[in-house]
NUMI-659153 format. One record per residue: x, y, z of N, C-alpha, C in turn; residue in one letter. Coordinates in nm, 2 decimals, m for minus. Layout:
REM residues N
[[X,Y,Z],[X,Y,Z],[X,Y,Z],"A"]
...
//
This chain:
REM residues 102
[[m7.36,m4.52,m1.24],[m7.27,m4.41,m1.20],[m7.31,m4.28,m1.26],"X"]
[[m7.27,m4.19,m1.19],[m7.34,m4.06,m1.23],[m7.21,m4.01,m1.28],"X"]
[[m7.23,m3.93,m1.44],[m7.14,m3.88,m1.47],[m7.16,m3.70,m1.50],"X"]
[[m7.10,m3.67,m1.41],[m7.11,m3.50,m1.44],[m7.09,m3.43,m1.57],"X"]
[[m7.00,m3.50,m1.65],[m6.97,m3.43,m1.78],[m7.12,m3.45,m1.87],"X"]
[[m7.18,m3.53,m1.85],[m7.32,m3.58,m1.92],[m7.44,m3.53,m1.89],"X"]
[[m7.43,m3.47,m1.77],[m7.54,m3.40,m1.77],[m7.50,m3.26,m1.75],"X"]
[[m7.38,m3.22,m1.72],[m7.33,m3.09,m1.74],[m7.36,m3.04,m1.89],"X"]
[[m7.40,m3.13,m2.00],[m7.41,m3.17,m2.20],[m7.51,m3.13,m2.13],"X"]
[[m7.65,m3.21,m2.12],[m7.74,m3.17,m2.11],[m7.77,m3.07,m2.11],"X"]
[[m7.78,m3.00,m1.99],[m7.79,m2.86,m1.89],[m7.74,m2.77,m2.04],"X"]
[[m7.59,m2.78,m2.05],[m7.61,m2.67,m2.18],[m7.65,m2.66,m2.28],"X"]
[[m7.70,m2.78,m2.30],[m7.79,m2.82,m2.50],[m7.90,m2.75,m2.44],"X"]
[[m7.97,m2.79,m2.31],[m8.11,m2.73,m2.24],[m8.09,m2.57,m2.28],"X"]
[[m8.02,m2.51,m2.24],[m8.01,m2.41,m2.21],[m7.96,m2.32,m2.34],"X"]
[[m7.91,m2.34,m2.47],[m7.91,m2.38,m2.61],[m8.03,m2.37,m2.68],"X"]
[[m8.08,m2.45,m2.68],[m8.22,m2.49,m2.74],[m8.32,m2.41,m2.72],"X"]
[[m8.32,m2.39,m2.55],[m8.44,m2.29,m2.48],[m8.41,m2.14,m2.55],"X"]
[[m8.32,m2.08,m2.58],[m8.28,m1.97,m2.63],[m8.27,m1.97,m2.76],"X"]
[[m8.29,m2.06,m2.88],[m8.32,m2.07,m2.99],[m8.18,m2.08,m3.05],"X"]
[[m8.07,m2.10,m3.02],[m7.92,m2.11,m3.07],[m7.92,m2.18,m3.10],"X"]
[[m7.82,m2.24,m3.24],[m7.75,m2.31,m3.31],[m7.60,m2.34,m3.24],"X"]
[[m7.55,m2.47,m3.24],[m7.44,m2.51,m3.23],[m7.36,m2.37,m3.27],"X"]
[[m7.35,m2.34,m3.43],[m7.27,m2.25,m3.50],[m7.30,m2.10,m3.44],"X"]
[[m7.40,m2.07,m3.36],[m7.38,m1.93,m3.31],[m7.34,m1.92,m3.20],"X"]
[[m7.36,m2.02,m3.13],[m7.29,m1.99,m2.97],[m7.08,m2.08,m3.00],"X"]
[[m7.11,m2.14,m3.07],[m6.93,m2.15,m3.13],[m6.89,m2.02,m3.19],"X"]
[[m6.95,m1.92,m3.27],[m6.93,m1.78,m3.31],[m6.86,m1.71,m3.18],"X"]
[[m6.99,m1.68,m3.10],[m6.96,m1.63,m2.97],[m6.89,m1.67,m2.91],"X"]
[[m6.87,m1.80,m2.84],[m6.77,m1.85,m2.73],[m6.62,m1.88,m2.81],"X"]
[[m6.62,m1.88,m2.97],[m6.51,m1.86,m2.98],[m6.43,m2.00,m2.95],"X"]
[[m6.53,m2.12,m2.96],[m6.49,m2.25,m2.93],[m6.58,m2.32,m3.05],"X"]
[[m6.50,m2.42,m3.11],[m6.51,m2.52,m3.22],[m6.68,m2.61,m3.22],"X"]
[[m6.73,m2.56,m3.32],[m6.87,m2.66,m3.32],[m6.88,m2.79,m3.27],"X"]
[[m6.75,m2.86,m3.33],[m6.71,m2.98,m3.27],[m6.72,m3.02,m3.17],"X"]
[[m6.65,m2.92,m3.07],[m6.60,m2.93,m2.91],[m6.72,m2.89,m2.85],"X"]
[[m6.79,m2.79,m2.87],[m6.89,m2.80,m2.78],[m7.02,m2.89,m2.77],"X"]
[[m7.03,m2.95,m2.93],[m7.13,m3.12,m2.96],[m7.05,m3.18,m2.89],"X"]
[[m6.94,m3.18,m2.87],[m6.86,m3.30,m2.79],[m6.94,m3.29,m2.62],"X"]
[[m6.95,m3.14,m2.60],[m6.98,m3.12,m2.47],[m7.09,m3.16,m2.40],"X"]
[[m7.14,m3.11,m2.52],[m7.31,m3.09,m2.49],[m7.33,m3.28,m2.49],"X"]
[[m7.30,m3.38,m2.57],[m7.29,m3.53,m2.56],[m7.26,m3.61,m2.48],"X"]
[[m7.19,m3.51,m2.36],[m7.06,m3.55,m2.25],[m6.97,m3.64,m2.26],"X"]
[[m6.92,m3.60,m2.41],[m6.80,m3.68,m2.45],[m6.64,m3.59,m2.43],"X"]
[[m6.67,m3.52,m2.40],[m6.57,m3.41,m2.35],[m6.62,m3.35,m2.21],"X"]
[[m6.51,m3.32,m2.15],[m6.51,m3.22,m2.01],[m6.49,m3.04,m2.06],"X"]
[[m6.55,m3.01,m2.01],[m6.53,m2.86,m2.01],[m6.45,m2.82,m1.91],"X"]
[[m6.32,m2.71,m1.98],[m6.28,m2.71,m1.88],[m6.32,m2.56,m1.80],"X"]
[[m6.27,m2.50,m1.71],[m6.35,m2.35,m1.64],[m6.35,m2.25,m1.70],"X"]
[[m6.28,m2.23,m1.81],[m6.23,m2.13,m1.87],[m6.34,m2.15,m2.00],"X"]
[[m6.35,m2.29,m2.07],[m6.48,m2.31,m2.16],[m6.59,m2.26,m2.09],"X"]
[[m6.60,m2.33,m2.00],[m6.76,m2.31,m1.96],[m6.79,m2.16,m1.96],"X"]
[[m6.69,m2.11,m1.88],[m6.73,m1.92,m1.85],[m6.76,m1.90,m2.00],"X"]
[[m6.65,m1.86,m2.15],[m6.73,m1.89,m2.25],[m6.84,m1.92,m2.34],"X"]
[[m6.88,m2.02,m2.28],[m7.01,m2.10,m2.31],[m7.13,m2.05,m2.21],"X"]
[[m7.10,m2.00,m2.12],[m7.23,m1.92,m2.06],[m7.23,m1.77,m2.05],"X"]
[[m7.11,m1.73,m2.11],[m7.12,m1.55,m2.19],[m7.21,m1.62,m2.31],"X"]
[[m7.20,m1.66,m2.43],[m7.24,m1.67,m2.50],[m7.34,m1.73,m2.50],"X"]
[[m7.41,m1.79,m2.38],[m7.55,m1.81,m2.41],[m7.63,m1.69,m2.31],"X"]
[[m7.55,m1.59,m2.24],[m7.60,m1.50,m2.16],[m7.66,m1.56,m2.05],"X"]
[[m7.61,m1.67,m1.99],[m7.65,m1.72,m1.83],[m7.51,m1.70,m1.71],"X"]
[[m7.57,m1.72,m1.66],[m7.47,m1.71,m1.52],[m7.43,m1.83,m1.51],"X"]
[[m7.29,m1.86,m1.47],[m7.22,m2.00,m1.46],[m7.28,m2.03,m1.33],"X"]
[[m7.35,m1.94,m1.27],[m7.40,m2.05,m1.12],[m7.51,m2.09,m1.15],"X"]
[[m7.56,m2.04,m1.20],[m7.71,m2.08,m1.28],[m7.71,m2.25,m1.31],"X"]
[[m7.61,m2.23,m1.45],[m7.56,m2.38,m1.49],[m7.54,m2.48,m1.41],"X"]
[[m7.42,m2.46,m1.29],[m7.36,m2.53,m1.20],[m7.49,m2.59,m1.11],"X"]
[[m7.57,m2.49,m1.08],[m7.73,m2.52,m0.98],[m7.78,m2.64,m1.06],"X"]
[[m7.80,m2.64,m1.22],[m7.90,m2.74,m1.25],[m7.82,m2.83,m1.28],"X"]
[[m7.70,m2.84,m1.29],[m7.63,m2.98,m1.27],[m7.64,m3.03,m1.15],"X"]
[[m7.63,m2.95,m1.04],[m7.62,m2.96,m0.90],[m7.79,m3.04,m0.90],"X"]
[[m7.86,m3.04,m0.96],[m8.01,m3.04,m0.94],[m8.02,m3.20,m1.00],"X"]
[[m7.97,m3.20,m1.13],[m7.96,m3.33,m1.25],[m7.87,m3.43,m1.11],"X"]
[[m7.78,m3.41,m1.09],[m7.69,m3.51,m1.05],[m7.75,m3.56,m0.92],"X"]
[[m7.85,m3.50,m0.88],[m7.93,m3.52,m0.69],[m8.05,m3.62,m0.71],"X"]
[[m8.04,m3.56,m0.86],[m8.19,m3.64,m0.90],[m8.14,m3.78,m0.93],"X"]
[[m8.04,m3.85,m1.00],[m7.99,m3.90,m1.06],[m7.92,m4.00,m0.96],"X"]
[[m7.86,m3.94,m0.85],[m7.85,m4.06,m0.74],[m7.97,m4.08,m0.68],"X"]
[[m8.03,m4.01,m0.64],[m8.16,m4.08,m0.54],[m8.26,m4.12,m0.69],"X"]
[[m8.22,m4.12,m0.77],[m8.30,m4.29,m0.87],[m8.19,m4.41,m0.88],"X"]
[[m8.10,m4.37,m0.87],[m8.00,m4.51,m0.83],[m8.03,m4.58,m0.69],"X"]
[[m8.03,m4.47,m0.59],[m8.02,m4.53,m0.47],[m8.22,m4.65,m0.45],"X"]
[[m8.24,m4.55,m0.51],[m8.44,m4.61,m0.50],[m8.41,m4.73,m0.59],"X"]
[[m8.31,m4.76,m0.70],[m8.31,m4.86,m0.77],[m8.24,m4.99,m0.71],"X"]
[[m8.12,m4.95,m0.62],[m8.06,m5.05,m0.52],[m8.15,m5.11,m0.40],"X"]
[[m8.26,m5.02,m0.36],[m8.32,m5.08,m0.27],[m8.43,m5.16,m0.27],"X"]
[[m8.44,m5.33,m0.20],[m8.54,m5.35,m0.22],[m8.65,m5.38,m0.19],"X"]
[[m8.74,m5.41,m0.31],[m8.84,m5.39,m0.28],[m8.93,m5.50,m0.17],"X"]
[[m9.02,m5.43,m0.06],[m9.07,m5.55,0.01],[m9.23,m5.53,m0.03],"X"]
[[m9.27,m5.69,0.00],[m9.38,m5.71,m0.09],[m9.48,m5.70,0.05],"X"]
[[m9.58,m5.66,0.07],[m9.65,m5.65,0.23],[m9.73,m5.78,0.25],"X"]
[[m9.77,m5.87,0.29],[m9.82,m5.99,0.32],[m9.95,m5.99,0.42],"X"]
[[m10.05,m6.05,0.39],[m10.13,m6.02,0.47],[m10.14,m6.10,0.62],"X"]
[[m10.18,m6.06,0.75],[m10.16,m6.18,0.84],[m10.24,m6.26,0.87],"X"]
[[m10.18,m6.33,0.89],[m10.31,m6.48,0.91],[m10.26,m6.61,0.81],"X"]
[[m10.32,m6.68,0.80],[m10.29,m6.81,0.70],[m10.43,m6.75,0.56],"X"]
[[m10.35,m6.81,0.46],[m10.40,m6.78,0.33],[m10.45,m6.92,0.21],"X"]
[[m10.53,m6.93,0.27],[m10.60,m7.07,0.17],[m10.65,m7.04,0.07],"X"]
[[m10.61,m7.13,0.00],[m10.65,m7.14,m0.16],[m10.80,m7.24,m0.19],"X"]
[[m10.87,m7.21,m0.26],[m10.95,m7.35,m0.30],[m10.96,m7.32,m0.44],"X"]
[[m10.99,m7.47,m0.50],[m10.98,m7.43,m0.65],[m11.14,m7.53,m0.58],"X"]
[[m11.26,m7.45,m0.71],[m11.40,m7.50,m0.69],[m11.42,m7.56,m0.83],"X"]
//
């Protein structure tokens, strides 16, 4: 199962990291608990719309930005499930196939 809050984490740790932030400076800025946003970034919490806008003033991206590469994570993430449910066929050669042991 794909869970959005988990790679919604992602996408903002990505996006965090890439910018050289600390947990403690984008909690400065967004004005939301170190805690809560490791929660986020973990996808052990949901952000709600009002965090997120927040959390992407303070890392200076556009919330559609964010929303696109979740949109991107979560596309990727079922079509590897779906490739994982299907199976696999093995191709067989035609004709009869004799063995000899010499």
């Amino acid at each position: 199962m794909v869970l959005f809050r988990r790679l919604l984490g992602e996408v903002l740790r990505t996006h965090r990291m890439r910018r050289g932030l600390t947990l403690r400076e984008v909690s400065a800025e967004a004005r939301v608990s170190l805690g809560y946003i490791s929660e986020i970034e973990r996808g052990q919490k949901e952000a709600s719309s009002e965090l997120l806008a927040s959390l992407c003033a303070a890392l200076d991206l556009p919330l559609s930005d964010v929303l696109r590469d979740v949109s991107d994570a979560v596309a990727l993430e079922e079509a590897a499930l779906e490739l994982a449910a299907t199976p696999i066929q093995v191709a067989r050669p035609a004709g009869d196939v004799v063995a000899s042991a010499a």
